[in-house]
N, C-alpha and C positions, 0 to 999 in steps of 0.2 A: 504494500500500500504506500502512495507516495508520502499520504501523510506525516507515517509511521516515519518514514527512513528522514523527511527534514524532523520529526522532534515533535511531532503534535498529530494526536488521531484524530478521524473525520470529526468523529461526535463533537471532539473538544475545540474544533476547529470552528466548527457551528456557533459554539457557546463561545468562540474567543470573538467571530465577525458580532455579534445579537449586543456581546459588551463592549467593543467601541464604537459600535452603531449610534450606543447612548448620547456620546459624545457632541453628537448634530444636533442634540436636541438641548443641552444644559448652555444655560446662556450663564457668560461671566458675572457671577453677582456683584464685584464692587460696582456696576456700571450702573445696573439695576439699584443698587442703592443710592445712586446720587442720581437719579427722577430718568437714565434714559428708558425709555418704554420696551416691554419685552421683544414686541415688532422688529427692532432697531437692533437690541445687543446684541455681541458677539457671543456666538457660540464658542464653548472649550475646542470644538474641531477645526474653527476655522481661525485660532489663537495656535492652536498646532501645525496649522498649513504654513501661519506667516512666522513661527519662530523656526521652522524647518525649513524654511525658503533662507532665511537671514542667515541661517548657520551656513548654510552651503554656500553664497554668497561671502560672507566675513571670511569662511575657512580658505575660502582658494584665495584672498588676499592674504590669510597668515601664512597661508603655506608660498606663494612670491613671495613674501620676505623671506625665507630661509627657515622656517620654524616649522618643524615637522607635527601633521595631525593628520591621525586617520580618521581619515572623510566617513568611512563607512559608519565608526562608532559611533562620531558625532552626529552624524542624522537619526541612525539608532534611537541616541536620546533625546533628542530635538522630539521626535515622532512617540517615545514612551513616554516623555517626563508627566505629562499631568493624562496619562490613562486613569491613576486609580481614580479619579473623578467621576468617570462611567458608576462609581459606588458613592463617592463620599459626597457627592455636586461640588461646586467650586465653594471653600470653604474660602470667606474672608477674611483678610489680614486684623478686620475688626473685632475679630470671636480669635483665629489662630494664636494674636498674642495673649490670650488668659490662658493657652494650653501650658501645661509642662513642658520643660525643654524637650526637642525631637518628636513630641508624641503624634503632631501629624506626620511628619516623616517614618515614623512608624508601624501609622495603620497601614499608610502608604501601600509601604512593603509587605506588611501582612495582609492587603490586597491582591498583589500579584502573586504572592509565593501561592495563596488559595488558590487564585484563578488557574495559575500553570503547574503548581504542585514541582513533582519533578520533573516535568518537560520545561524545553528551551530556557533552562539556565541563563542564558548568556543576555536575556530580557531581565532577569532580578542581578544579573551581574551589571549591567550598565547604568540601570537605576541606582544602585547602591554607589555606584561610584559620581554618579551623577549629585546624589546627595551630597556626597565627599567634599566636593566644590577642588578637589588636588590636582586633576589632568587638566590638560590644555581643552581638549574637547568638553567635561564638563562645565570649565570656564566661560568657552563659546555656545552655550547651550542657553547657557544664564544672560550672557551678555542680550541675546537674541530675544530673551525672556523681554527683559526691563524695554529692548528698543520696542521689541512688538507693541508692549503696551500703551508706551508713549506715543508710538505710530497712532495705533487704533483713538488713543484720548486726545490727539489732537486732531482728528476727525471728528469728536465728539463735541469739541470746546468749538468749531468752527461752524454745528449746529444749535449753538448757544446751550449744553449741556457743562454744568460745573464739576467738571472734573478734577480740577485743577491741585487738588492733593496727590490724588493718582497721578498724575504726569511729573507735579512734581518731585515725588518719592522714586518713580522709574527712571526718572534724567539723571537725580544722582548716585543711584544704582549703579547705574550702565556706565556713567564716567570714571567708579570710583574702579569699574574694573579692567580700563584701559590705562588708568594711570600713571600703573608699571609694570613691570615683566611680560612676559612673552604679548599678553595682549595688548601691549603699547604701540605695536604696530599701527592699530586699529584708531587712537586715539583722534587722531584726523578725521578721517572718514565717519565715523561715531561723533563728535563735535557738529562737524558739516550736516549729518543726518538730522540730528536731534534740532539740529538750529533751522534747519529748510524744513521742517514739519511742522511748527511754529505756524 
């Protein structure tokens, strides 16, 4: 069975398409908390297409500079990082900060490990490292995170919706993580983005 030999049987493979299916439907709630109407917000899928487009994009400029990243991982997690939402809906930074230290990063991952048990590993191996914030790829994953946001919220602020916490919590996000090391490549390119989206 094909399924078998990549790492996931039919059945599971059913139940893995049914759970990021969910995905199109959970709209990002910090947006919906600051009055944009359901009609309008982003979905967590289409928050996953455009941090997955940035990463692949940033990465073939970090890798011209000289700075070695494999492409594959990082789209990888560009493409997992906020699956377990298909469960949790997108919890806001509003409610996250009274969690215990990691505890959503937690369920997270005892999300997936349920969902895949012990098939395709190398899906709770990228997340976890993802979490990590220590590779260059999880770096660019995050960087991708903050600009998306800022991207989509200053879409939002240009139809008179007050987002303006939001854009400004992702602008210095995303700059603190070009600053220095490997991702200061970027630091131009990321300055010029954030400022022409304005």
């Amino acid at each position: 069975d094909v399924y078998k030999r990549q790492g996931i049987h039919m059945s599971k493979f059913h139940d893995f398409v049914e759970f990021i299916g969910v995905l199109k439907n959970i709209p990002r709630i910090g947006w919906i908390q600051r009055g944009v109407p359901l009609q309008l917000c982003e979905t967590v899928a289409e928050h996953i297409f455009e941090v997955s487009s940035l990463v692949l994009m940033f990465s073939q400029r970090v890798i011209y500079s000289g700075v070695q990243v494999d492409l594959s991982k990082a789209l990888s997690m560009s493409i997992i990082h906020d699956w377990a939402e298909a469960i949790t809906g997108d919890i806001p930074k509003s409610l996250s900060k009274y969690f215990p230290m990691s505890m959503k990063e937690n369920i997270e991952m005892m999300i997936l490990s349920d969902m895949f048990k012990d098939e395709m590993d190398i899906i709770k191996k990228f997340f976890a490292e993802y979490l990590e914030r220590k590779s260059i790829e999880a770096q660019l994953v995050k960087l991708a995170d903050h600009v998306s946001t800022v991207l989509q919220g200053r879409r939002y602020l240009s139809s008179g919706y007050n987002v303006n916490d939001i854009v400004n919590n992702s602008t210095s996000e995303a700059l603190k993580l070009v600053e220095k090391g490997e991702l200061s490549v970027l630091k131009h390119l990321i300055e010029e983005l954030l400022s022409d989206s304005r």
